[in-house]
C-alpha positions as CSV (number, residue, x, y, z in Angstrom):
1,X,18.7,-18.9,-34.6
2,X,18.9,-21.1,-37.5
3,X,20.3,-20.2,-40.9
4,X,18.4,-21.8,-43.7
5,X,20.6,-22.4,-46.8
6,X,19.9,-22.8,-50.6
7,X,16.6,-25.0,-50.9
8,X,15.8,-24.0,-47.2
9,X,18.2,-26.9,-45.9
10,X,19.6,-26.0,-42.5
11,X,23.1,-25.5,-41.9
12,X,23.1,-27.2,-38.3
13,X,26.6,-25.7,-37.7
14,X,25.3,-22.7,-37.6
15,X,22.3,-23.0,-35.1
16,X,22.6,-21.5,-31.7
17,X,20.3,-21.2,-28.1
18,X,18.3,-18.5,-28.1
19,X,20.1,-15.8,-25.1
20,X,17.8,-17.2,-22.3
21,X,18.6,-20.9,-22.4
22,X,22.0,-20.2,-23.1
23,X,24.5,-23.1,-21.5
24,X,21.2,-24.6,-20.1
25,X,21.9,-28.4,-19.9
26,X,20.1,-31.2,-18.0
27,X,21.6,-31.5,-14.2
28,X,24.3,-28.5,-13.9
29,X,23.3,-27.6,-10.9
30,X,24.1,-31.8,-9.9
31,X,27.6,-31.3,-11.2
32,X,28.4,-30.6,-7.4
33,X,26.9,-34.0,-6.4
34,X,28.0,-36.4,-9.6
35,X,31.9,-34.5,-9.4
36,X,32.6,-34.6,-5.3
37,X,35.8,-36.7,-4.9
38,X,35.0,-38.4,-1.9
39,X,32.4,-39.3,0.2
40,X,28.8,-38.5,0.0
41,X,27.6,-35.2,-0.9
42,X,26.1,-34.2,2.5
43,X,23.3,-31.6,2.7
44,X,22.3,-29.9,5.9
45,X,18.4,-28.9,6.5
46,X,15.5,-30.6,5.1
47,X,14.3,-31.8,1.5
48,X,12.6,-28.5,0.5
49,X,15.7,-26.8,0.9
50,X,17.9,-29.5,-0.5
51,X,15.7,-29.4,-3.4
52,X,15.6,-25.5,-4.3
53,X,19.4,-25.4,-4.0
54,X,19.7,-27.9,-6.3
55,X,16.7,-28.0,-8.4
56,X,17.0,-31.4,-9.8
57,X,16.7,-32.6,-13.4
58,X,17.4,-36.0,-12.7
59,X,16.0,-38.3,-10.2
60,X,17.6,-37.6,-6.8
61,X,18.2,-40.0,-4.1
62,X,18.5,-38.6,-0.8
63,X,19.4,-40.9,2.1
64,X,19.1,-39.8,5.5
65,X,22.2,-41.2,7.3
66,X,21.1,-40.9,10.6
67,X,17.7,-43.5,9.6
68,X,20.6,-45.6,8.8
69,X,22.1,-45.7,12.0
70,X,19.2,-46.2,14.0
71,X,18.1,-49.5,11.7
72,X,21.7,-50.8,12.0
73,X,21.3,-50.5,15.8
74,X,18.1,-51.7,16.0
75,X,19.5,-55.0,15.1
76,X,22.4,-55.5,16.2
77,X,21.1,-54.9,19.7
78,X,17.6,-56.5,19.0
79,X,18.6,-59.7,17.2
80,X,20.3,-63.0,19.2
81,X,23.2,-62.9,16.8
82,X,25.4,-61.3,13.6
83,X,23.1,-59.5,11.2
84,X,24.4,-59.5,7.9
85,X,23.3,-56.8,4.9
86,X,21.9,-58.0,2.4
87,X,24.0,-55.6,-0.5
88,X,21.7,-56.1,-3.6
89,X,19.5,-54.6,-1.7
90,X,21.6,-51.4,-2.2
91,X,25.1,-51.4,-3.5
92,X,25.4,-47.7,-2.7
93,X,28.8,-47.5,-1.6
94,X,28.1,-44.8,0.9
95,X,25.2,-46.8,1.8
96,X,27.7,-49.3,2.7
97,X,30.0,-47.7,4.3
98,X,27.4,-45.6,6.9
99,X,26.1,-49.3,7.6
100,X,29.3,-50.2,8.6
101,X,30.2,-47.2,10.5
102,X,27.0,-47.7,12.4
103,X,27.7,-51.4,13.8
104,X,27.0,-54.0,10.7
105,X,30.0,-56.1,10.2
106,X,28.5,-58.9,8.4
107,X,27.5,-58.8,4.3
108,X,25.3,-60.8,2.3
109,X,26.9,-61.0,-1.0
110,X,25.5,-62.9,-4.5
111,X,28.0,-62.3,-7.0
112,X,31.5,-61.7,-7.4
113,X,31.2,-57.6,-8.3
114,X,29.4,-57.6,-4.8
115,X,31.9,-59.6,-3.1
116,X,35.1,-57.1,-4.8
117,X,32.1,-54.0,-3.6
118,X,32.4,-55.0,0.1
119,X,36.0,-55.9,0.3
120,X,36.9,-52.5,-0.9
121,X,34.7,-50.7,1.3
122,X,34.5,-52.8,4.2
123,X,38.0,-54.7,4.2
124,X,37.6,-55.8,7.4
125,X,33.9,-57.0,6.8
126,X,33.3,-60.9,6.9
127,X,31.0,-62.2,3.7
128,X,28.7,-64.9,3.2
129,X,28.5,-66.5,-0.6
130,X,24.5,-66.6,0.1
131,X,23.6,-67.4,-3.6
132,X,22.3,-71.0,-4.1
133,X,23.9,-70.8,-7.5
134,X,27.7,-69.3,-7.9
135,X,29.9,-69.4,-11.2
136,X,33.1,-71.3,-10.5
137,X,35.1,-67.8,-11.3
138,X,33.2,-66.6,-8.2
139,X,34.3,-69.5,-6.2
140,X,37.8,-69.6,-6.4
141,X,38.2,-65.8,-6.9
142,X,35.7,-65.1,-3.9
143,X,37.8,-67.7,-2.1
144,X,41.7,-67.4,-2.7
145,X,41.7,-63.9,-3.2
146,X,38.9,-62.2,-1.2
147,X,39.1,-64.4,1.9
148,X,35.1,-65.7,1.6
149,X,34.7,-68.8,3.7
150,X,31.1,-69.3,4.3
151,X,28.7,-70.4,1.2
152,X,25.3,-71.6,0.7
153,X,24.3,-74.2,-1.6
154,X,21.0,-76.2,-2.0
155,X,22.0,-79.3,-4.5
156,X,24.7,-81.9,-4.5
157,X,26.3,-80.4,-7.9
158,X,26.6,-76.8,-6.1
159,X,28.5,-78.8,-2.9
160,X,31.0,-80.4,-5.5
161,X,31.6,-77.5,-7.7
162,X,32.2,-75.8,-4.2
163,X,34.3,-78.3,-2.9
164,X,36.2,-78.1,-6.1
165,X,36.8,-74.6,-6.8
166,X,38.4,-74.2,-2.8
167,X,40.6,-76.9,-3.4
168,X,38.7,-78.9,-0.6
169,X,40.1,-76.4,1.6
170,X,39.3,-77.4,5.5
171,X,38.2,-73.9,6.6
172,X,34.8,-73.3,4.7
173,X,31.4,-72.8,6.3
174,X,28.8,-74.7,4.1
175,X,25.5,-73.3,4.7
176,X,22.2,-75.2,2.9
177,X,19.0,-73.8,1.7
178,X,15.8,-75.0,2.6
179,X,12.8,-74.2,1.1
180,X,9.8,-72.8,2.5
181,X,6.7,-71.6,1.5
182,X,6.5,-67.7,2.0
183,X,2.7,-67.7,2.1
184,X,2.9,-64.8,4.8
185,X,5.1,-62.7,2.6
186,X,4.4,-60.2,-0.1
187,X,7.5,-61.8,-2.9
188,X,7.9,-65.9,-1.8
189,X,11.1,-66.6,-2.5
190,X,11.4,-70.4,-2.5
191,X,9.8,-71.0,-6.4
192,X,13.7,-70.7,-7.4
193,X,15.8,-71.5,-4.4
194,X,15.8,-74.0,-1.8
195,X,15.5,-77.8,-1.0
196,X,13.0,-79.7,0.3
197,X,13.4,-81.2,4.7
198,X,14.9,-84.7,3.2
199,X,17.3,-83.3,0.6
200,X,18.3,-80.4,3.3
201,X,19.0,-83.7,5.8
202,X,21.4,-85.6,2.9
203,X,23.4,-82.4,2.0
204,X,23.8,-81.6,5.9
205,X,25.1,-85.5,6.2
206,X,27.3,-85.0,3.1
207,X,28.8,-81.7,3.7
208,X,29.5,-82.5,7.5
209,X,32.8,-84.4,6.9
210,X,34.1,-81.7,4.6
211,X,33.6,-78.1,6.5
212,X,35.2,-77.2,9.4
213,X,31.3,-75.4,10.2
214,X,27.9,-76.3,8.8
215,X,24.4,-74.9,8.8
216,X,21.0,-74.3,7.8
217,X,19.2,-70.9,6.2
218,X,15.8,-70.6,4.7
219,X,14.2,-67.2,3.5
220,X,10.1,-67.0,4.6
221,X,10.2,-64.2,2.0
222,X,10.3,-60.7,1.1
223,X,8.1,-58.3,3.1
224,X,7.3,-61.1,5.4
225,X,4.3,-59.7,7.4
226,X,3.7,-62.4,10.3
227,X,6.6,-63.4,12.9
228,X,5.1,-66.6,13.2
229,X,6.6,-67.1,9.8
230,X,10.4,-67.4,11.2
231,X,8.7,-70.0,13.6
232,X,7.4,-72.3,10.8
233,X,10.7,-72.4,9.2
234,X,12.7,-73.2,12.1
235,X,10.5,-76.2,13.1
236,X,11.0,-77.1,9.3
237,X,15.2,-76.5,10.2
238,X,14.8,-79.0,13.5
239,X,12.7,-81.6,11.6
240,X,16.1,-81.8,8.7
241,X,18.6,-81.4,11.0
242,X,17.1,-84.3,12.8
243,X,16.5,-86.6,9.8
244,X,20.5,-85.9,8.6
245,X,21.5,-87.3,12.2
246,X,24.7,-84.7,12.0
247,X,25.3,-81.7,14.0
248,X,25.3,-78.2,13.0
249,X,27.1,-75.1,13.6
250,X,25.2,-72.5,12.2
251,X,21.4,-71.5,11.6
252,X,20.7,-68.3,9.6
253,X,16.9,-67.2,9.7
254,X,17.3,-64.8,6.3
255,X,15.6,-62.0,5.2
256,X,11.8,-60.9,5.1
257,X,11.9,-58.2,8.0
258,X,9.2,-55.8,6.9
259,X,8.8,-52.1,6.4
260,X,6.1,-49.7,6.8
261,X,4.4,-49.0,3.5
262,X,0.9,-46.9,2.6
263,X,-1.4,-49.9,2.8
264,X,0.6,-52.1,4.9
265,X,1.7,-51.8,8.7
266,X,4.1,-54.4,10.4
267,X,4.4,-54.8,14.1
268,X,7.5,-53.6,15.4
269,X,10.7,-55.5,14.6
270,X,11.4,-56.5,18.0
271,X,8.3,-59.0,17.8
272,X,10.3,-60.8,15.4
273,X,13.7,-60.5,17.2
274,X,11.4,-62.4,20.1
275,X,9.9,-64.4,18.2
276,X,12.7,-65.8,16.2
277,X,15.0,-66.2,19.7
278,X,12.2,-68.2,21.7
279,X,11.9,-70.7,18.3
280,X,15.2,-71.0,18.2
281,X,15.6,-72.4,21.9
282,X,12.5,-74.6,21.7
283,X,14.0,-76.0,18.1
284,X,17.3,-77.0,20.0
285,X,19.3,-74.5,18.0
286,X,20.4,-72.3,21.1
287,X,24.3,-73.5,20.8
288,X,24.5,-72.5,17.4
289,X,25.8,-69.3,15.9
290,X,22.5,-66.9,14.5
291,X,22.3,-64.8,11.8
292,X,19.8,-62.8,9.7
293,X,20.2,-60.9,6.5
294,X,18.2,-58.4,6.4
295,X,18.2,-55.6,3.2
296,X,14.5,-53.7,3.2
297,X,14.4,-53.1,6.9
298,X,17.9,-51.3,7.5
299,X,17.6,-49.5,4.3
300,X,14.3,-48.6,2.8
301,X,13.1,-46.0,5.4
302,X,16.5,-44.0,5.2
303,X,15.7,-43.7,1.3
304,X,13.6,-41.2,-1.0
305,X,13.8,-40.5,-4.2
306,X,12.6,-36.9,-5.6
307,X,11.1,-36.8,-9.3
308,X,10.2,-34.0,-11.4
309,X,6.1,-33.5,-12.9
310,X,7.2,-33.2,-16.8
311,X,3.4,-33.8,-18.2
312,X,0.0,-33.9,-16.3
313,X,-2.8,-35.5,-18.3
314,X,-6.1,-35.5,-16.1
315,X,-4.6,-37.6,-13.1
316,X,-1.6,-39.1,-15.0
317,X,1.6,-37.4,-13.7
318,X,4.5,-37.9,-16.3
319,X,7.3,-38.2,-14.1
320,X,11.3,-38.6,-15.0
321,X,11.7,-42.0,-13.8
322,X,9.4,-44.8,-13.3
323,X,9.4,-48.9,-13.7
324,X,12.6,-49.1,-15.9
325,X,14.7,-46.5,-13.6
326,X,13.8,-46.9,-9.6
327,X,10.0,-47.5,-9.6
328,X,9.9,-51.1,-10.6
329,X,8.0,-52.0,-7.6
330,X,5.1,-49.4,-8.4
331,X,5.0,-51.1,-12.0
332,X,1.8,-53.9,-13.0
333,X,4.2,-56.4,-12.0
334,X,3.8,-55.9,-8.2
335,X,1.7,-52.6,-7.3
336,X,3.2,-51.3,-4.7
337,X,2.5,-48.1,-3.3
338,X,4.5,-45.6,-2.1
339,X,4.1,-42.7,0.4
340,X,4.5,-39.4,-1.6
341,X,4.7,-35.7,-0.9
342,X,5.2,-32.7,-3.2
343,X,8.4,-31.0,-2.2
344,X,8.8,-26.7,-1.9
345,X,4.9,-26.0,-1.9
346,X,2.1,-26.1,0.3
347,X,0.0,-28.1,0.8
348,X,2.5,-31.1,0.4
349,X,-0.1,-33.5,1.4
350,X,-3.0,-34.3,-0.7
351,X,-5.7,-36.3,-0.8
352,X,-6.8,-36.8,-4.4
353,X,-5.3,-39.9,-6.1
354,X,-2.9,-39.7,-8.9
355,X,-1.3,-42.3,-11.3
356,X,2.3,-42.2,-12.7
357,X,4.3,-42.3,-16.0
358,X,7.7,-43.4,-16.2
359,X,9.8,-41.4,-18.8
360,X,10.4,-44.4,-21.4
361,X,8.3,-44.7,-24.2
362,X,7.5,-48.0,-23.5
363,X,3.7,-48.5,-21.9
364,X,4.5,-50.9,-19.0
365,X,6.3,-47.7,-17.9
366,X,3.2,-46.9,-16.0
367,X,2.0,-47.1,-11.6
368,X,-1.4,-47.1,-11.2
369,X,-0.9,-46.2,-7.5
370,X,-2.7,-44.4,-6.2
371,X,-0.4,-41.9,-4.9
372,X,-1.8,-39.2,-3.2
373,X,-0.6,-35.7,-3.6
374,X,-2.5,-32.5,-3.8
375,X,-5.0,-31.7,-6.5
376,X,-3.4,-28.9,-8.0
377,X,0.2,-30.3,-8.8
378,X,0.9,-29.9,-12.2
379,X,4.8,-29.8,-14.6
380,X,7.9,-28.4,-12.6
381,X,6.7,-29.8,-9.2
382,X,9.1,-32.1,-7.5
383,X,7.5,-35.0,-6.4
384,X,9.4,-37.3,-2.8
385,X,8.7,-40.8,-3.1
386,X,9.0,-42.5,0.1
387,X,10.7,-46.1,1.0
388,X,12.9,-45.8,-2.3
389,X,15.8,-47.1,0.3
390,X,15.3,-50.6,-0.6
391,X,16.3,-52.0,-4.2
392,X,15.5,-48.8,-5.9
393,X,18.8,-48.0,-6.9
394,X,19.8,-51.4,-7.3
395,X,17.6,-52.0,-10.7
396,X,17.8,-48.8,-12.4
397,X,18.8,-49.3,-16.2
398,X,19.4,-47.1,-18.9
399,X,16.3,-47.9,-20.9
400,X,15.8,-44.9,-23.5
401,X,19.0,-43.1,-22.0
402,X,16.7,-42.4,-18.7
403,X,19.1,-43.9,-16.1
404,X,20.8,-41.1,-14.7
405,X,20.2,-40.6,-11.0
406,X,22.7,-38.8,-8.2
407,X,22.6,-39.4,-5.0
408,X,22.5,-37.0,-1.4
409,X,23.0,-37.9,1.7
410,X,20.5,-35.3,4.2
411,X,21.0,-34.4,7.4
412,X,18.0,-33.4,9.2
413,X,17.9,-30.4,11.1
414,X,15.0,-28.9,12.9
């Protein structure tokens, strides 16, 4: 109750619950999950059941380690070389570690937090410097005290800065970045990194004298949905290495392996691992060491994320996270749809088309989907968002103090 004082001002000392939301705070029953000293907190059984023992307040990621396992396996018995994970993809540190317990011994790292991630949980992991653009901090500390030896670059200035922060040590694997147009891929990723065939030749031809290894990469883009793709950039690869008149050590084929989403199918994966090994023969690059970083495709499917209904308005579901938390790729700036179920009631499949509202009160908090659900959900249900794997995690922020997440790993039993 609340005890109004002389003039009717409260005294906010005095105020109290009232006896049935006594102690009731957001995510007690998570304090289990946020609070475990080690290692993931495992659930046995299936989402409905993770989901009335815990009966979430906060977004919940669940990760199904056993999804994991299978996409680690799937390359590094499908591809013709070292697959590397890409770790912005998601810096989960159990994430990391079940990728490496499962067979991935390679890491794609951008920055210097990622590079300190990976050498604590992975110490015997080998890392590539993959961004085009490093600070010289992250040089010499990635170098001399981390043990990186292999870094990409795509100008001259990036080679010397390189060069310079190692101490023109003789051990480095220089790796440049050629550009290429990502027309078959849902995000191209060339606009902001990469070189063009001729500059690609003179960096080759300058960097050859000064690495003990060399090499090529490219990225045909995120969500790349045509094999042919890997193809195109690898003739691209030949055509450079050619024009630099050097040889090379090393040819890493990137990213872009696709997932399956609502309203778009991939073929299977091993297309592209054939795909990608018959180019690289006919390009000449057979002697050469392979990689690929894929991020999306080991990750995204072993992902969900469960959100609570808090408002519905006509077919706008309010949710507790959206665009600014883990749902930036369901904002207006890309549209992407996601599968969705509602968890703990039947039906869980629907077929009438909803829109969601992130939490924030900012109005590009919004996904116009659609997301199909049943036609009756309504405040309290818990929504599953499929593929929230990939890069969910990564982007969250703590716009309007809606940040807070935990994290489940679920062990499927029939």
């Amino acid at each position: 109750m609340t005890n109004l004082g002389r003039g009717g001002q409260s005294s906010p000392h005095t105020y109290s619950y009232p006896q049935t939301r006594q102690g009731r705070r957001a995510s007690d029953k998570l304090a289990l999950v946020k609070n475990k000293p080690s290692g993931p907190y495992v659930f046995e059984g299936d989402i409905d059941g993770l989901v009335a023992e815990l009966q979430p307040t906060i977004p919940l990621y669940v990760i199904r380690p056993d999804i994991l396992a299978r996409q680690a396996q799937a390359f590094v018995q499908g591809f013709c070389g070292t697959t590397m994970y890409a770790v912005k993809v998601n810096p989960d540190k159990h994430v990391v570690q079940a990728l490496y317990k499962a067979g991935i011994r390679a890491f794609d790292v951008a920055s210097i937090e990622e590079v300190r991630l990976v050498r604590r949980l992975a110490p015997k992991g080998a890392m590539y410097f993959m961004h085009p653009v490093k600070a010289r901090e992250a040089i010499a500390e990635a170098y001399f005290m981390h043990g990186v030896r292999n870094f990409v670059l795509d100008t001259k200035d990036e080679l010397h800065k390189i060069l310079q922060e190692t101490a023109y040590a003789p051990d480095l694997t220089l790796i440049v970045r050629l550009a290429v147009k990502g027309e078959d891929a849902i995000f191209a990723l060339s606009d902001k990194f990469g070189a063009g065939v001729q500059d690609v030749a003179d960096l080759l031809a300058m960097a050859r004298p000064v690495a003990a290894k060399i090499g090529v990469t490219f990225h045909v883009g995120s969500q790349c949905m045509d094999p042919a793709a890997y193809r195109r950039a690898l003739q691209m690869a030949q055509e450079a290495v050619h024009l630099s008149g050097v040889k090379i050590d090393v040819v890493d084929v990137g990213g872009g392996f696709p997932v399956s989403y609502p309203d778009m199918e991939p073929v299977s994966l091993q297309t592209y691992f054939t795909e990608i090994e018959r180019a690289l023969n006919a390009c000449g690059f057979a002697g050469c060491e392979h990689f690929c970083e894929p991020g999306r495709a080991l990750v995204a499917e072993a992902g969900s994320m469960v959100a609570r209904v808090e408002l519905r308005k006509g077919n706008m579901l309010y949710l507790n996270d959206g665009t600014y938390g883990g749902l930036f790729d369901a904002g207006k700036q890309f549209n992407f749809r996601f599968g969705t179920r509602r968890v703990g009631k039947e039906p869980g499949e629907g077929g009438t088309a909803f829109c969601f509202s992130g939490p924030t009160c900012d109005s590009v908090d919004m996904m116009k989907g659609p997301f199909m659900l049943p036609d009756d959900v309504n405040e309290g249900d818990w929504i599953e968002i499929k593929g929230m794997g990939a890069y969910s995690y990564s982007v969250r922020s703590n716009f309007n103090g809606f940040g807070r997440s935990a994290t489940v790993f679920l062990k499927e039993t029939k």
